[in-house]
N, C-alpha and C positions, 0 to 999 in steps of 0.2 A: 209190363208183361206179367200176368199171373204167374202164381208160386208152382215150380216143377211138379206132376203129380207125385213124383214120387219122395217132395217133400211136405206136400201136403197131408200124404200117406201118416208121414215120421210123424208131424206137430199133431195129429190127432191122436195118433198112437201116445206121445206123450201129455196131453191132456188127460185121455183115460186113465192114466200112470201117476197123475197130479205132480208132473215132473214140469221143470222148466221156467219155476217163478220165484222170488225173493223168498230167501228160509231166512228168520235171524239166527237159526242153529249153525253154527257157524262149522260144526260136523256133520250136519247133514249137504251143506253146499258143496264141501271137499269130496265126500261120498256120492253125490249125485253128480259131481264130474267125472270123476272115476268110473260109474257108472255109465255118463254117457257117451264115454271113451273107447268102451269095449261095444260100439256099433261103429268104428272102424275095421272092421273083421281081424283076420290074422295078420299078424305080421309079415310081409314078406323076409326070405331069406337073407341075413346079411352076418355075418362075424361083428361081432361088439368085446369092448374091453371097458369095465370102469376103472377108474381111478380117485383118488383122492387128493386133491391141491391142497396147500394152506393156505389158507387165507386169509383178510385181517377179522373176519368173524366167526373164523374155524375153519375146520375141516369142509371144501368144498366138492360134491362131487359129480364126476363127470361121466360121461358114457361116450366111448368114440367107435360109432358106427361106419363099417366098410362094407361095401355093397359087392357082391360075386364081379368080376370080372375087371374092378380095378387091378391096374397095375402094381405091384410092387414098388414100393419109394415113395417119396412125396407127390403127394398129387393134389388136385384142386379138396376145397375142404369147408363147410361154411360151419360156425358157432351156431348153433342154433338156441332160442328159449321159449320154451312151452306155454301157452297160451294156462286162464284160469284167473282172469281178474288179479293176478297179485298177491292171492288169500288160497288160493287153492290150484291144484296138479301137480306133476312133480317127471322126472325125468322117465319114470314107470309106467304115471297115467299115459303119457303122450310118444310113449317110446314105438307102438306100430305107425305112427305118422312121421317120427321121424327115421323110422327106417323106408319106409315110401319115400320121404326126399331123397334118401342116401342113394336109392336104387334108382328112380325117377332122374336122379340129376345127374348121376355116376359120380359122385363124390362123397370123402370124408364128412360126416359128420360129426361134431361134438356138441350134445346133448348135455345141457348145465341144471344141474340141481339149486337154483337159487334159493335165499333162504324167503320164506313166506312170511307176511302182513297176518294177524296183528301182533303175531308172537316177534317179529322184527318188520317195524312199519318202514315206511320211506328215510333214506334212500338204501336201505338194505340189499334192497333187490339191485337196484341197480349201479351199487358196488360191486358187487358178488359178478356182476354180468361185464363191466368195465375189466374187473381183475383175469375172469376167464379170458374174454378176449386178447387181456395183454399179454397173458402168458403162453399165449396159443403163435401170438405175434411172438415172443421173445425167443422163442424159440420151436419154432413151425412145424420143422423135423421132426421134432421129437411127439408130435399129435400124428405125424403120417400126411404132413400137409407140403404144400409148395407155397411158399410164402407169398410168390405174386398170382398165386390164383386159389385167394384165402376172401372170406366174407362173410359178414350174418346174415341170420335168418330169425323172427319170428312170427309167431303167429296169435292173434288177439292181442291180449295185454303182454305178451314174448315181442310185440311188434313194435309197444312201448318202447318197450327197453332195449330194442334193438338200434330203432332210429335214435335213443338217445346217446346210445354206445356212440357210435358214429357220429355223433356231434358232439361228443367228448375226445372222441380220438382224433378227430379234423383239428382242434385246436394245440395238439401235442406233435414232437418228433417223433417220425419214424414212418416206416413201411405203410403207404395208403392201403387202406380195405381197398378190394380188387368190388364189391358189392353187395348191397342189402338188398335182403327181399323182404316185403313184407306181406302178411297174409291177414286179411280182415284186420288191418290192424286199431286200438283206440289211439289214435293221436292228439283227442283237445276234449279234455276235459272243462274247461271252462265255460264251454259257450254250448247252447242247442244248436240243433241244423234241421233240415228239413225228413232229412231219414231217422232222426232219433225222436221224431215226434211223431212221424208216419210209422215208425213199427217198432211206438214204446213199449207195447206186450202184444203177445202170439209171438212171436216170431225167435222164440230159443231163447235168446236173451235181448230182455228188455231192459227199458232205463231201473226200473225199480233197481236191476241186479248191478247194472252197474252203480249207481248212487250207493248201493250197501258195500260192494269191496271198495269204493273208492274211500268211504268213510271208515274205514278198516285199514287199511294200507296208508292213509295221509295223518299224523299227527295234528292235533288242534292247533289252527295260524297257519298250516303248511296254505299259499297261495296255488291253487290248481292251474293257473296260466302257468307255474312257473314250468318251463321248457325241460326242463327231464319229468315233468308231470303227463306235461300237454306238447310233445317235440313241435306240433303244428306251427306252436307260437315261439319257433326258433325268430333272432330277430335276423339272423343271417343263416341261409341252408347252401350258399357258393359253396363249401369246401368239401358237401358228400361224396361221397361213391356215386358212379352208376346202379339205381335202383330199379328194381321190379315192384310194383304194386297190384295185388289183387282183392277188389272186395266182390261181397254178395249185393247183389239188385234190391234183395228184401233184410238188408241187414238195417241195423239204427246208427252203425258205425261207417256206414259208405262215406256218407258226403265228407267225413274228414277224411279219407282217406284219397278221395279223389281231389279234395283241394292242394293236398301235402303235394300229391303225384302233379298237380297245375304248376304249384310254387316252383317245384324243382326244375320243373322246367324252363319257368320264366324265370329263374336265376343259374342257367347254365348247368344245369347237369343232366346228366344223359339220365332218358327216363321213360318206362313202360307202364302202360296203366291198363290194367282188364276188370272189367266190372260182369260179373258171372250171370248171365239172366235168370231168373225164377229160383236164385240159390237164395240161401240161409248166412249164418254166421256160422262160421265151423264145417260150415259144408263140407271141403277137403277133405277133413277129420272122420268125416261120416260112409266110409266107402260100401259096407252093409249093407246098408238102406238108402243111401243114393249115388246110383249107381255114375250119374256124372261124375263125383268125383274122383275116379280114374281118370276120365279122361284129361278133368282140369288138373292133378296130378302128373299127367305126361305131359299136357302144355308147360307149367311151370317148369318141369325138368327139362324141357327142351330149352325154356329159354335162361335159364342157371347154365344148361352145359353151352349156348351160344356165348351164354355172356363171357366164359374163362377164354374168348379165342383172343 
């Protein structure tokens, strides 16, 4: 299927812009996300509170988003972590998306400040994002959540380190994730596929960008199969949650995404897979200028508020 008009609209708009391709200014990347993050238009309305955890790399912080018309008390609630290769966004860039989930799903959110590659490479992030989760688990209540109708969420490289939360916490005691969602997520850095070589540039992000945060985020020796790199190449995924999977048609990231959502299911876990036609990477993220992602917005909160029954 051809690219949505109205994101063909976007990537031309961004070429005039010379926006959209490998910078090695490693401040101009952080800046040009930020940037492309405010063509999610306004935030919808929601009550937010930050906070500050400790944690074993400092001070970690969090934003716990409640959407008008939840209840009082604990209620359902997913961790969320913000897409940005690893190297760039931040709870700020990505905060009107995730108050769409909040409102979209009818659930808590908590929005995680993890620390950023290169200034803290691997597995920085994905300490930070393990420690959130456990604390969100150890004590549910105290985020405004219900402990059995508690789960992640990210999106792009948040998607990383979402699925590898949950294959860190599958092998520990305690309270199962109720479910991950994941959005556009990278899952296998090791290997090409057939969509990363079909739309390695034009298409928002291409391989160049990802090969630059990956080399920025992994210390020299780190092995990119290794499974909190690359979750795809878990060698057992039995013990997840029930997940949601969404990618874009014209992303470079689809085909892992759809293999991961194959595996799970051919290893027993309950599993939904939506591949967006004519979409982009980020698309969700882009409500502005394309105007599907509302819609696929309320899909996905439809199926976050089925999945808590």
């Amino acid at each position: 299927m051809p690219l949505d008009p109205s994101v063909a609209r976007f990537l031309r708009l961004l070429g005039a812009r010379g926006a959209g391709s490998a910078d090695d200014d490693l401040a101009a990347r952080r800046a040009g996300l930020a940037e492309l993050m405010r063509f999610g238009g306004p935030p919808p309305p929601a009550q937010s509170e930050d906070r500050r955890l400790r944690g074993s790399g400092g001070d970690l912080r969090v934003r716990i988003i409640t959407p008008p018309g939840l209840a009082a008390g604990p209620g359902p609630g997913l961790v969320y972590f913000h897409g940005g290769g690893l190297v760039a966004g931040s709870i700020d860039t990505h905060d009107p998306l995730a108050r769409a989930l909040a409102v979209s799903a009818g659930c808590r959110v908590v929005s995680v400040e993890y620390r950023l590659a290169p200034e803290a490479p691997f597995p920085a992030a994905l300490d930070d994002a393990v420690y959130a989760v456990r604390q969100v688990r150890a004590d549910p209540e105290g985020f405004g959540i219900d402990g059995s109708r508690f789960g992640v969420c990210g999106d792009s490289a948040g998607g990383t380190l979402a699925a590898a939360v949950c294959a860190t916490l599958a092998a520990e005691a305690g309270p199962p994730l109720a479910m991950q969602v994941l959005l556009c997520p990278i899952l296998d850095h090791s290997r090409s596929s057939a969509s990363r070589r079909e739309y390695a540039s034009g298409h928002l992000v291409g391989q160049a960008i990802l090969d630059q945060d990956l080399a920025l985020y992994l210390p020299r020796g780190t092995d990119p199969a290794d499974p909190r790199v690359s979750p795809l190449r878990a060698a057992d995924l039995r013990a997840l949650p029930p997940t949601l999977v969404h990618t874009a048609e014209c992303d470079p990231l689809r085909d892992e995404g759809h293999a991961y959502a194959e595996r799970l299911g051919r290893e027993g876990v309950a599993v939904s897979y939506t591949c967006h036609p004519g979409m982009i990477h980020l698309f969700y993220g882009l409500g502005a200028v394309i105007p599907y992602a509302h819609t696929a917005l309320d899909r996905i909160g439809a199926e976050i508020r089925a999945g808590w029954r």
